[in-house]
C-alpha positions in Angstrom: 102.4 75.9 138.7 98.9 77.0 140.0 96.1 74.8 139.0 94.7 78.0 136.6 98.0 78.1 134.8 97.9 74.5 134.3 94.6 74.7 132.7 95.2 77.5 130.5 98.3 75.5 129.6 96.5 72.8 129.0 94.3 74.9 126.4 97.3 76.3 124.6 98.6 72.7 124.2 95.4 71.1 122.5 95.1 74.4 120.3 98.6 73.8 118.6 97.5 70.7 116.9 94.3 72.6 115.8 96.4 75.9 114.3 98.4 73.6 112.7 95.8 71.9 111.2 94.0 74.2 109.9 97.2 76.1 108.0 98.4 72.8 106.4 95.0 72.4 104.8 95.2 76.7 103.4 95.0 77.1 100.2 94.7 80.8 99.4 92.0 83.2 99.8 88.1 82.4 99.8 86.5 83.7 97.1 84.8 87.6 97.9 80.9 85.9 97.7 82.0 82.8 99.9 80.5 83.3 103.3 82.9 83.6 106.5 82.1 82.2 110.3 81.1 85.2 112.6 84.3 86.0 115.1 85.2 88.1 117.6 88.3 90.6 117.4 89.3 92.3 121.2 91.2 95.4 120.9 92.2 99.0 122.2 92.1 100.6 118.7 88.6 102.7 118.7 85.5 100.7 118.5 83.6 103.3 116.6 86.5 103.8 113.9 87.2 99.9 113.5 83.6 99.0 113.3 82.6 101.9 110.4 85.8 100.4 108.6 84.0 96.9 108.6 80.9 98.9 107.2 82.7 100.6 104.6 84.5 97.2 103.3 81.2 95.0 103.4 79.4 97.6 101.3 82.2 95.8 98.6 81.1 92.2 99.5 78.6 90.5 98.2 79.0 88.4 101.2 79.3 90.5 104.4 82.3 90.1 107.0 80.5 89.0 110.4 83.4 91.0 112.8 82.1 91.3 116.3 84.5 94.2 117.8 85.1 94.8 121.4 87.2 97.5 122.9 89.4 97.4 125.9 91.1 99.6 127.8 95.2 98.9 128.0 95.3 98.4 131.6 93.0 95.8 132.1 93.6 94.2 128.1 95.4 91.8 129.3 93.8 90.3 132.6 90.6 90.2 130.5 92.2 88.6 127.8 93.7 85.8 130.1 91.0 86.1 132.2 88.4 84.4 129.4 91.1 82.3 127.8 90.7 79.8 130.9 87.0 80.1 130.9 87.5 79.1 127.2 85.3 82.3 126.3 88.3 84.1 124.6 88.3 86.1 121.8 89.1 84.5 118.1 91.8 87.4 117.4 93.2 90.7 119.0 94.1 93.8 117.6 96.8 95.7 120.4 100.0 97.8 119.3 103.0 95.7 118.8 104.2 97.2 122.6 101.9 95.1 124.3 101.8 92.0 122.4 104.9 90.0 124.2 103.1 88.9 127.1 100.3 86.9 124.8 103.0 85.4 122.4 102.0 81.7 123.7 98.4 82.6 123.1 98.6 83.0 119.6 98.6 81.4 116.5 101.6 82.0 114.1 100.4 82.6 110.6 102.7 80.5 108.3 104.6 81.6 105.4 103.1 79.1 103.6 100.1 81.1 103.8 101.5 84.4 104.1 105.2 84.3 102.4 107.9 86.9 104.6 108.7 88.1 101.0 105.3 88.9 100.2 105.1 90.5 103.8 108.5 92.2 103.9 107.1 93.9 100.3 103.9 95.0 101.3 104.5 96.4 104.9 106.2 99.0 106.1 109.7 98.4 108.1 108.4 98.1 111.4 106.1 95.9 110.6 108.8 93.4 110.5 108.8 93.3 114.5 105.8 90.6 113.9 108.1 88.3 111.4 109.8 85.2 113.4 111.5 82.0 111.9 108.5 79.9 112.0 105.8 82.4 110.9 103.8 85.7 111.8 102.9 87.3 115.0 100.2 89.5 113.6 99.4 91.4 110.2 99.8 95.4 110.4 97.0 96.9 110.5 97.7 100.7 111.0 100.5 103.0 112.3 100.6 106.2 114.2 103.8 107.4 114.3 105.7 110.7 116.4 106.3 113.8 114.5 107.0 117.4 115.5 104.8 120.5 115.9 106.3 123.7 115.5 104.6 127.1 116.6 105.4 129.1 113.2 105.2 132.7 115.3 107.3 131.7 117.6 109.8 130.6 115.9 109.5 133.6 113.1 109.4 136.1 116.1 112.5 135.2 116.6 114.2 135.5 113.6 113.9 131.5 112.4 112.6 130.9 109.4 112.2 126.3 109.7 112.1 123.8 111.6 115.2 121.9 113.2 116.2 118.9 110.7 118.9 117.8 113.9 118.8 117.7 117.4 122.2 119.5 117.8 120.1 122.3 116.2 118.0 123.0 119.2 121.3 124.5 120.9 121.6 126.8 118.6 117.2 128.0 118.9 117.1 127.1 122.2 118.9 130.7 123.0 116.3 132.6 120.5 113.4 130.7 121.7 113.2 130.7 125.1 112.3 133.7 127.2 113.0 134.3 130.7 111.8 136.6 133.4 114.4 139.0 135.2 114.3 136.2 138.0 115.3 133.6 135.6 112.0 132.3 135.6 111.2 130.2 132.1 108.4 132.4 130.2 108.0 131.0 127.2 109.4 127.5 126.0 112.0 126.3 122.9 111.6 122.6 123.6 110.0 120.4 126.2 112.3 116.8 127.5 113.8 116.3 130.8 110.8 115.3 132.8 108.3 112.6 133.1 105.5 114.4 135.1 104.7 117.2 132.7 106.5 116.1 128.8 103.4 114.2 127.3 104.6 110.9 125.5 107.8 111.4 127.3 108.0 107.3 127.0 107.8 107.2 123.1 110.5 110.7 123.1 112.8 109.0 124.8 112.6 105.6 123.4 112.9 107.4 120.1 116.3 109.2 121.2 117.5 105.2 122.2 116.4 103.9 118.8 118.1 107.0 116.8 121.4 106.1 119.3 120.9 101.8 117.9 119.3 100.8 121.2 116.7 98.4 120.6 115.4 98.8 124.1 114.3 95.2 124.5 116.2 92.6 122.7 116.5 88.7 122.1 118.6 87.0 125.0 120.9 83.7 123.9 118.0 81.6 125.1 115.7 83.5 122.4 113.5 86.1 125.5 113.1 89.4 125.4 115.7 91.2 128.0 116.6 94.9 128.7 119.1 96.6 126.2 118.8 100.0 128.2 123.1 99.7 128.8 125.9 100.4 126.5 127.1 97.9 123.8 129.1 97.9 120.5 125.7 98.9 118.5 123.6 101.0 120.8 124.7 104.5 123.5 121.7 105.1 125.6 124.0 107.2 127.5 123.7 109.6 124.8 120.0 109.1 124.8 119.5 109.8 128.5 122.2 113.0 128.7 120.7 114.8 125.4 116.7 114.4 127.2 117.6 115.2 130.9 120.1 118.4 130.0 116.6 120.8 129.2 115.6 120.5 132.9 118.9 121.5 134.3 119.2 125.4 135.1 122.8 124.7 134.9 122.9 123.9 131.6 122.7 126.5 128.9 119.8 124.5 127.2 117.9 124.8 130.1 114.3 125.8 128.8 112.0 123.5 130.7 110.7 122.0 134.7 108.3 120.3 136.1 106.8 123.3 137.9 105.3 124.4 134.1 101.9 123.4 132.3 102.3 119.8 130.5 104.1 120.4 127.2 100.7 119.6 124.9 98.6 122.1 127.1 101.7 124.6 127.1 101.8 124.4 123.2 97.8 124.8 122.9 98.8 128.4 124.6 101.2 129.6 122.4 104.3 128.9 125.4 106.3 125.9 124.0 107.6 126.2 120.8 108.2 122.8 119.6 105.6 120.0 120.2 106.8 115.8 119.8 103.7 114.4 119.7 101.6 111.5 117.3 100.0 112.0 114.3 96.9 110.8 115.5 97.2 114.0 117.5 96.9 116.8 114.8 93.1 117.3 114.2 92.6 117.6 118.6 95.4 120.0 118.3 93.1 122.0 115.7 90.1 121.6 117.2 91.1 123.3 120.9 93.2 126.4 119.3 92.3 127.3 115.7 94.1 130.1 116.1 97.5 128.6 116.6 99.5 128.8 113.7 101.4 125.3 113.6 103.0 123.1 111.2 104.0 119.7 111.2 107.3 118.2 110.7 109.3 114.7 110.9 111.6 114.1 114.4 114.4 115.7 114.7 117.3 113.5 113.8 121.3 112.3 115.0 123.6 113.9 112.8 126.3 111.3 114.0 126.0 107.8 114.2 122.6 107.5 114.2 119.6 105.5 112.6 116.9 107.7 110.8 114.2 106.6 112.9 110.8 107.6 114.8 109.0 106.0 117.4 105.5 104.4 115.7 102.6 102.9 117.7 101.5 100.0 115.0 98.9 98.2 115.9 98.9 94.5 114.4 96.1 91.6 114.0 96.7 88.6 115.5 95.1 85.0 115.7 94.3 83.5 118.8 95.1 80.0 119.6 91.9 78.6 121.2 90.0 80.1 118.4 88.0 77.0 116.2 87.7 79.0 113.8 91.0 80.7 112.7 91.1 79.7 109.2 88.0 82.4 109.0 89.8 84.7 111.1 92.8 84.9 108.7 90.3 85.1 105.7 88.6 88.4 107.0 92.3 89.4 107.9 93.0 89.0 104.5 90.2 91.3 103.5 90.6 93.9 106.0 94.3 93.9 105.5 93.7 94.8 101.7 95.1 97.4 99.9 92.6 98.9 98.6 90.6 98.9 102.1 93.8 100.2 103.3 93.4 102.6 101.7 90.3 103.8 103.3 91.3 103.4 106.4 94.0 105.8 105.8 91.6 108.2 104.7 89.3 107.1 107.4 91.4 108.1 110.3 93.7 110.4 108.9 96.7 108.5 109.1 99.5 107.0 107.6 99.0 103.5 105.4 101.1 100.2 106.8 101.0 99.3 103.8 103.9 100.4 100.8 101.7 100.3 98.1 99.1 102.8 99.5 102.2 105.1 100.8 103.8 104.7 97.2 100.4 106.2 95.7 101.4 109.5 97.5 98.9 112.5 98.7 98.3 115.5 97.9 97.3 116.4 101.5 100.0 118.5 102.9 99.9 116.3 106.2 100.1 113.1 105.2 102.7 113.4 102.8 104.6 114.5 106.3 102.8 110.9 108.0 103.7 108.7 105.5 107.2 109.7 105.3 107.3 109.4 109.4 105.5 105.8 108.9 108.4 104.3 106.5 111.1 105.3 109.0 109.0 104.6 112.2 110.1 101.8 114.8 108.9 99.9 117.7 109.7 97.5 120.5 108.0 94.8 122.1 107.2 95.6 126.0 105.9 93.8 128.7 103.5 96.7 130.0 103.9 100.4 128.6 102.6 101.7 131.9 105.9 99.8 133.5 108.5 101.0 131.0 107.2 104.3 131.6 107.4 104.1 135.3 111.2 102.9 135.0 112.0 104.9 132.1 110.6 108.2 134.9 112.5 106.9 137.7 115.5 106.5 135.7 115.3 110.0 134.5 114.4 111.4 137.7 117.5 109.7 139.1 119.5 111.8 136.9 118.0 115.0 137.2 118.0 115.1 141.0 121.5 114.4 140.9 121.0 111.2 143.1 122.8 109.3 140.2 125.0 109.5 137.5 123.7 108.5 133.8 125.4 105.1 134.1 124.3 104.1 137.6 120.6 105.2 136.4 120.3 103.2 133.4 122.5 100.0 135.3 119.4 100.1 137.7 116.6 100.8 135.2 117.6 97.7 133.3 117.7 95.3 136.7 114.1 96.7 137.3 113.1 96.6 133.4 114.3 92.9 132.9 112.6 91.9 136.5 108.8 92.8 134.1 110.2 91.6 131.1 110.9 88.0 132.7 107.4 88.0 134.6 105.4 88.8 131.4 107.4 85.6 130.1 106.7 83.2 132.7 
């Protein structure tokens, strides 16, 4: 071991006894006038949305939360993060999606179920929060959820004679025909669906990891020594195969569902135009879509689902609060978690950003809002796994597919290799 991983080791160690500590002596929530310790919360979510939640919420208190919020950018989160651990200037909690959280599991402080019961959890959250439950205690407590639904372009689809949506994704064989529109040289014109490429299909990495979960791939999963390893090849309970044929066949002009290449406009700015039909894209993503075409006439719809063998499922970026372990002052940090985390402010962060609630109680209230109703249904079904870098995955994931659709490699040779080169991060990030 280098002499900086010894030291931050070294921090990790003395900080167990603390956390532990300071949950055996929790007794429930402080009361709303008693005052909490200032602390520091690092994150990617939006600064300016996170810190006019606090606002809102201490307008309630007679006793103001003291949140300090600093936002980072993905790439360099982590480096940062690990970076001021070991010069013991760290953050007291982080608030990341559950997809980059793996590689700081050491640096955290599980929240017990003495203070939090899973029960109580399992109740409150929605399913994929469940990715933060372990058998000693909590990773982090869900905070909100963006998951992927589907934009259709009502004109196209009632030019040609279509009156909804696809429900299936055996469907889009049937529209794909009616949809897409050719030149006399074959050339694609106008767009039913966009999957087969990496360059140009934006959140190609959450689109196909939905297709794996839908298929019971976890994509990452616990080895027999308890570590996250690759589950990108076939077992008894998962068929990426499936996964990775159904994506790559819409970029093959051999194939009679071919409707899409690399040589078009990106599938969000082809969609903007009125060229791509169907859209897979997060909900977070409906008010930008609004704001650059007002004219387009669009709805909004769940994924497309497996009508055989599959798990109802969408891909859902939840992001989570979690404690840090070198924090003195975590007892306050889960107190203002508490508070933040309420129900009631949960509420109005749903309202706030215009997405779906983590939280069942505020999803069981229902809306009127012709949007969210579509949100909160995608939330309850939505699923994640933990990664060791998205930016990784999605390089792997894009080579993988690439090795397909060149024809360098068949499906199983490409997905053999992508999980060699996906367990390679997934053990680093452990180390």
């Amino acid at each position: 071991m280098s002499k900086f991983q010894i030291i931050v080791l070294a921090i990790f160690i003395v900080c167990i006894g603390i956390g532990i500590a300071v949950f055996a002596t929790y007794r429930g929530n402080k009361n709303a006038n008693t005052e909490l310790a200032q602390i520091t919360v690092w994150g990617t979510f939006p600064a300016e949305t996170f810190n006019k939640y606090i606002a809102e919420i201490n307008q309630t208190l007679a006793s103001p939360m003291k949140v300090s919020y600093v936002q980072k950018t993905p790439s360099t989160f982590s480096g940062d993060f690990i970076a001021a651990l070991a010069r013991g200037a760290g953050p007291d909690g982080i608030l990341i999606p559950a997809d980059m959280l793996m590689p700081h599991f050491d640096k955290l402080t599980l929240i017990p179920y003495t203070a939090l019961p899973q029960r109580t959890f399992m109740d409150s959250y929605i399913g994929e929060g469940q990715i933060y439950l372990t058998s000693d205690g909590i990773r982090a407590i869900p905070f909100i959820v963006d998951p992927l639904v589907m934009y259709w372009n009502k004109d196209m689809y009632g030019t040609a004679g279509i009156a909804t949506y696809p429900k299936s994704w055996d469907e889009f064989k049937g529209l794909n025909k009616k949809l897409t529109v050719k030149d006399e040289n074959g050339n694609i014109r106008k767009s039913a669906i966009a999957m087969g490429d990496f360059t140009n299909v934006v959140n190609s990495r959450e689109i196909l990891g939905t297709l794996l979960l839908q298929l019971g791939s976890q994509v990452t999963s616990f080895d027999q020594n308890g570590r996250f390893e690759s589950a990108l090849i076939a077992s008894d309970k998962s068929n990426p195969t499936g996964a990775v044929n159904f994506f790559t066949q819409f970029v093959n002009p051999n194939n009679e569902n071919y409707s899409w290449n690399r040589g078009m406009n990106d599938s969000r700015t082809a969609f903007l135009s009125g060229t791509l039909a169907t859209y897979f894209g997060f909900a977070s993503e409906l008010q930008s879509l609004r704001a650059k075409n007002a004219n387009l006439n669009f709805d909004v719809a769940q994924i497309p689902q497996s009508k055989t063998n599959g798990v109802k499922t969408t891909y859902g970026k939840i992001y989570g609060l979690s404690i840090v372990r070198t924090s003195a002052k975590q007892n306050d940090v889960y107190q203002s978690y508490a508070i933040i985390t309420n129900p009631t402010n949960l509420k109005k962060l749903s309202e706030m950003t215009y997405l779906p609630s983590v939280n069942t109680s505020v999803i069981a209230g229902g809306s009127q809002d012709p949007y969210i109703t579509i949100f909160n249904q995608a939330a309850l079904i939505a699923r994640s796994w933990f990664d060791a870098n998205a930016s990784e995955s999605n390089k792997i994931f894009g080579n993988m597919i690439n090795a397909v659709t060149s024809g360098a490699k068949n499906t199983a040779e490409a997905l053999n290799d992508a999980n060699d080169a996906y367990n390679v991060v997934l053990r680093q990030a452990q180390q």
